[in-house]
C-alpha positions as CSV (number, residue, x, y, z in Angstrom):
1,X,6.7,-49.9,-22.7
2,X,8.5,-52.5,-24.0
3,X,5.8,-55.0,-24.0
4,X,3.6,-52.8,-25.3
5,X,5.9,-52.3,-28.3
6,X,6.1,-56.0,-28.5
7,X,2.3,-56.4,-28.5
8,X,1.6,-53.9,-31.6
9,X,4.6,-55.6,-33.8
10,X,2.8,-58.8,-32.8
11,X,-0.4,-57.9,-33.9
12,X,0.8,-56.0,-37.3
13,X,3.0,-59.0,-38.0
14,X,-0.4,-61.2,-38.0
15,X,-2.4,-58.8,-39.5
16,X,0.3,-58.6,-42.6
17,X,0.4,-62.4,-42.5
18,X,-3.7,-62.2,-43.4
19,X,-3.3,-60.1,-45.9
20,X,-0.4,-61.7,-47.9
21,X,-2.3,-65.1,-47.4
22,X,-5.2,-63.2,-48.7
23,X,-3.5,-62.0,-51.7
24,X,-2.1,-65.0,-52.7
25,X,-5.2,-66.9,-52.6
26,X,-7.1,-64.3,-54.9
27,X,-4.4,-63.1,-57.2
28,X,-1.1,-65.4,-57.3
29,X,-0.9,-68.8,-59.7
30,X,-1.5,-72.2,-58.8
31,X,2.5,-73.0,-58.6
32,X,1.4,-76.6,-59.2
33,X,-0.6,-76.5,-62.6
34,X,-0.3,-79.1,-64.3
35,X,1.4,-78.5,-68.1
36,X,2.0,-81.0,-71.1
37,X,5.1,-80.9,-72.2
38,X,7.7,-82.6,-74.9
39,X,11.0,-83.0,-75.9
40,X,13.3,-84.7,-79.0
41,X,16.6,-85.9,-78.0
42,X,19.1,-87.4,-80.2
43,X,21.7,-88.5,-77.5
44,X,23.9,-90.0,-79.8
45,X,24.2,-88.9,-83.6
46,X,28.2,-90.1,-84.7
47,X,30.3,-91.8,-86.9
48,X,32.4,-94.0,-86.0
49,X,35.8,-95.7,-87.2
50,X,36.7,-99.0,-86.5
51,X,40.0,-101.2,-85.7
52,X,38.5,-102.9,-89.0
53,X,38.5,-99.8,-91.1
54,X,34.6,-99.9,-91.0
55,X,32.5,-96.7,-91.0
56,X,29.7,-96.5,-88.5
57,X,26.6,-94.4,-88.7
58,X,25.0,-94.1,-85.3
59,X,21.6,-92.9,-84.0
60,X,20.2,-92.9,-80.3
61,X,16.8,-91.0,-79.9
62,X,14.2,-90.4,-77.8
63,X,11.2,-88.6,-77.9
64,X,7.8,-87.9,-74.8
65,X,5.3,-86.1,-74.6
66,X,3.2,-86.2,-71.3
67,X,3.3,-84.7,-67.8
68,X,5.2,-85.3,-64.4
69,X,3.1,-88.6,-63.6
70,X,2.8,-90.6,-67.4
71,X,4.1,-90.2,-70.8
72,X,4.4,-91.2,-74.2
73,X,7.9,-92.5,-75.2
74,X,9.2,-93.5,-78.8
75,X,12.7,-94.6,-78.6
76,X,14.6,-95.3,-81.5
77,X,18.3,-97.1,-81.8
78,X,19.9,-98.2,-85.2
79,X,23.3,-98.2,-86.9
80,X,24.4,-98.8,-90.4
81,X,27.7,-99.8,-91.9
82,X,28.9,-97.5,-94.7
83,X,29.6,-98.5,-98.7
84,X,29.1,-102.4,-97.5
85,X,25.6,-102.8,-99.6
86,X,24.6,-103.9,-96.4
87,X,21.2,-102.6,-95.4
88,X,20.5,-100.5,-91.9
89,X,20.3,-102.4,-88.8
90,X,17.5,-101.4,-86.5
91,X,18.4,-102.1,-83.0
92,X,15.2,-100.9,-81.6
93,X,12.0,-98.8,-82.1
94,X,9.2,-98.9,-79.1
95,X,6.4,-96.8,-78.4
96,X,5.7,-96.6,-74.7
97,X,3.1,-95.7,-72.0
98,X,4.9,-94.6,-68.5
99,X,3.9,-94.1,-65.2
100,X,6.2,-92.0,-62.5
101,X,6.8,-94.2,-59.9
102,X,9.0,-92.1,-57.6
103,X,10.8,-88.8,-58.2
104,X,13.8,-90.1,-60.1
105,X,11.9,-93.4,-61.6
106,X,9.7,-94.4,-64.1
107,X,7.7,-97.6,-65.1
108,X,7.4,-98.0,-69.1
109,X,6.1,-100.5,-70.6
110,X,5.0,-101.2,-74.7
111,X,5.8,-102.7,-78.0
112,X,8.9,-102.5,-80.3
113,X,10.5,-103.7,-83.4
114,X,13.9,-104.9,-84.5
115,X,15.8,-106.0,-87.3
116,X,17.2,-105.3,-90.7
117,X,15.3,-102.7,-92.7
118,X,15.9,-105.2,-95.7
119,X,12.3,-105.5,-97.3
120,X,13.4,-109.8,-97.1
121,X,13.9,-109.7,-93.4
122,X,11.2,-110.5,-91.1
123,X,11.8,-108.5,-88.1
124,X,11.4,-109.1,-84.7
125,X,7.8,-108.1,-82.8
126,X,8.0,-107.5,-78.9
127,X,6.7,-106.6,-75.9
128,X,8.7,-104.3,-73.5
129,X,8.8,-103.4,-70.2
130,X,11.6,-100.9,-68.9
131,X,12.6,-99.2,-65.5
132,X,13.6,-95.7,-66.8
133,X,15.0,-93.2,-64.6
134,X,18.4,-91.8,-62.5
135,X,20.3,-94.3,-59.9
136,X,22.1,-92.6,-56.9
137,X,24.7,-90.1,-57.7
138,X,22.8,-89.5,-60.9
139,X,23.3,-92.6,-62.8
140,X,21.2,-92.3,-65.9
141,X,19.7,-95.8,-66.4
142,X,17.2,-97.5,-69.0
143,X,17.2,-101.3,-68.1
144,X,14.7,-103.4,-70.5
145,X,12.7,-106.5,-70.4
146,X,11.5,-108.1,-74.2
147,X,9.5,-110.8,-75.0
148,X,8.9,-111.3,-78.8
149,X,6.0,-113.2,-80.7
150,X,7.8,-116.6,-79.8
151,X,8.3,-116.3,-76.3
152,X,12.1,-115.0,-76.8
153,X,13.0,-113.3,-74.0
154,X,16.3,-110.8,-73.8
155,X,17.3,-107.7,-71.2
156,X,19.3,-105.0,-72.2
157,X,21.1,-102.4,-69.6
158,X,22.5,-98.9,-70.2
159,X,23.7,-96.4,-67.9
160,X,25.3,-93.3,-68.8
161,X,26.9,-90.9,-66.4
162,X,27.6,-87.2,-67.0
163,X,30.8,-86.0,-64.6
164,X,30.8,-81.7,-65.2
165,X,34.6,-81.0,-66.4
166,X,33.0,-77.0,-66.2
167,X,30.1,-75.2,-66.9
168,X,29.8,-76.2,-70.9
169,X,32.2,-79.6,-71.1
170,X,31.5,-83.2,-70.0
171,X,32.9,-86.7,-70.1
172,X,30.5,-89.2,-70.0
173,X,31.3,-92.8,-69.4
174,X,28.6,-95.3,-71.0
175,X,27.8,-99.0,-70.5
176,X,25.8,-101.1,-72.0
177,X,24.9,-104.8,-71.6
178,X,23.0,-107.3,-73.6
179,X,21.9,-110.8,-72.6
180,X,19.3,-113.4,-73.3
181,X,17.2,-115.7,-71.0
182,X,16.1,-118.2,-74.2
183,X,18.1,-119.1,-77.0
184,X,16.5,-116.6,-79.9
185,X,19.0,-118.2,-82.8
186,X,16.4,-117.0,-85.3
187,X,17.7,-113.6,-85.0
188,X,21.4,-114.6,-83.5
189,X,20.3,-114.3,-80.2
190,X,21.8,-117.7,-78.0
191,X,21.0,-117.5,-74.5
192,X,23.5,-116.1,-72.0
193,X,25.4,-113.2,-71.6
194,X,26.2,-111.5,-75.3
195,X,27.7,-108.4,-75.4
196,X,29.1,-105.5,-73.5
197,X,30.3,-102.1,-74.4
198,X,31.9,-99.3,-72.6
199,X,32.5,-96.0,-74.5
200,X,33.7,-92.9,-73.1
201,X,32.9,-89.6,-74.6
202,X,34.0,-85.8,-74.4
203,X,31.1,-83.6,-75.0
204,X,31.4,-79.9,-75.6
205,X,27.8,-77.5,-75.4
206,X,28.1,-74.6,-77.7
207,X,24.3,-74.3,-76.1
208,X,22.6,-76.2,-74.0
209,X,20.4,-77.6,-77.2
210,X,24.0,-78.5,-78.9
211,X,27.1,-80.4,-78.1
212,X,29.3,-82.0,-80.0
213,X,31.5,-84.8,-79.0
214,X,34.5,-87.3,-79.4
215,X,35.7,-90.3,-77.8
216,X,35.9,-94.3,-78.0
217,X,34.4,-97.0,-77.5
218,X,35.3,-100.8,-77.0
219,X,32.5,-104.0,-77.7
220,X,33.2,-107.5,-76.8
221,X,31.1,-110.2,-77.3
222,X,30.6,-113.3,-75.3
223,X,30.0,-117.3,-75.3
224,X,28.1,-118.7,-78.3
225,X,27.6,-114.4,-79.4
226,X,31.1,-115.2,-80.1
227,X,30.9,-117.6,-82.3
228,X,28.4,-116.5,-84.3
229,X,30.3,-113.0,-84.4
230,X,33.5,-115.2,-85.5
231,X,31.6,-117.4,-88.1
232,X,30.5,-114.3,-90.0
233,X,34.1,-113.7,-90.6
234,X,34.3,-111.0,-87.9
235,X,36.2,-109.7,-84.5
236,X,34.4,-111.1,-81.2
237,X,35.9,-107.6,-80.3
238,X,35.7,-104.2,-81.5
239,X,37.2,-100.9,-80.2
240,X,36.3,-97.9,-82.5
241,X,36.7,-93.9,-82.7
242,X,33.6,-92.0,-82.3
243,X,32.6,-87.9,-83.8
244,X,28.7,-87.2,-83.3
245,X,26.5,-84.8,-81.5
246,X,23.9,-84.8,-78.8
247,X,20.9,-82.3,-79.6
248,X,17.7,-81.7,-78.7
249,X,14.6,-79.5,-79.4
């Protein structure tokens, strides 16, 4: 009796199975369509106060639009000095092709611009290639290889981490590091290690699309960076007071 019993919930086990499989072939979703998808991120939008009594208007942004294997990046990193006459200073602006190279890393590689936004300057052309992506325990990283029209060539690193204080608050320590493999004097540039920065910030999410912040930050800069920093009549150090928000759509 008992094997018997056995035998028919066998069978009406594997008869169910076909069915289901059945159904899902005709009826259910592929679960691994591929979608295009994009997204505008400003992860830092602040002002920020000086030891100097300088006022600091900051913008880091990203934007893609692509799916899981390659994208299309424009990043965009600038900061301008308040009531100085000065004009903005753009850090960066690249538009980049990427390719997924594992789950958690990314290949980029394209072309940026740099410089004053003074219509006298002439700004710096380059080539970039980045490795884009999270580093074990969740280390966001973007790490950066230029080369400009005169065979400059400088690396930048920056690595933010994001450590849960509960479900809607953050801190987030951030690094980042400049250097330069050839001297780039042109655009005060010497060869060697020039700056580093480490902030630290308190970020608070209203939503998940919205979250404002404060904390500090503190810049030194190194070697002949230094001296050109000193020379222009300014600290080869700087530790300033941040206010800003991180949004994104």
């Amino acid at each position: 009796m008992n094997k018997l019993t056995i035998l028919i919930g066998w069978s009406f086990f594997c008869y169910s199975s076909v069915l289901l499989a059945q159904h899902a072939q005709d009826d259910w979703p592929d679960p691994m369509e591929s979608m295009l998808t994009g997204q505008l991120m400003f992860d830092r939008l602040e002002i920020s106060q000086t030891d100097n009594g300088d006022n600091v208007a900051t913008w880091d942004m990203l934007a893609w639009y692509g799916g899981d294997e390659h994208r299309v990046y424009f990043k965009s990193e600038g900061e301008n000095q308040l009531n100085d006459g000065e004009p903005t200073e753009l850090e960066r602006a690249e538009v980049l092709a990427s390719k997924l190279i594992s789950p958690f890393w990314e290949v980029q590689a394209g072309l940026g611009l740099r410089g004053s936004l003074d219509s006298d300057v002439n700004r710096e052309h380059y080539a970039v290639i980045s490795l884009f992506g999270l580093a074990p325990y969740r280390f966001e990283m973007d790490n950066a290889l230029t080369i400009n029209e005169d065979g400059d060539i400088a690396a930048s690193l920056e690595a933010e981490y994001d450590l849960r204080l509960s479900q809607v608050s953050y801190l987030q320590p951030r690094l980042e590091v400049a250097a330069a493999l050839t001297d780039a004097l042109e655009y005060d540039r010497p060869r060697g290690l020039n700056s580093v920065r480490l902030g630290l910030r308190y970020r608070y999410e209203f939503s998940r699309e919205f979250a404002p912040y404060i904390g500090g930050y503190w810049q030194q800069s190194f070697g002949e960076t230094a001296d050109l920093v000193e020379a222009q009549g300014k600290d080869d150090s700087e530790f300033g007071l941040v206010l800003g928000v991180r949004m994104w759509f």
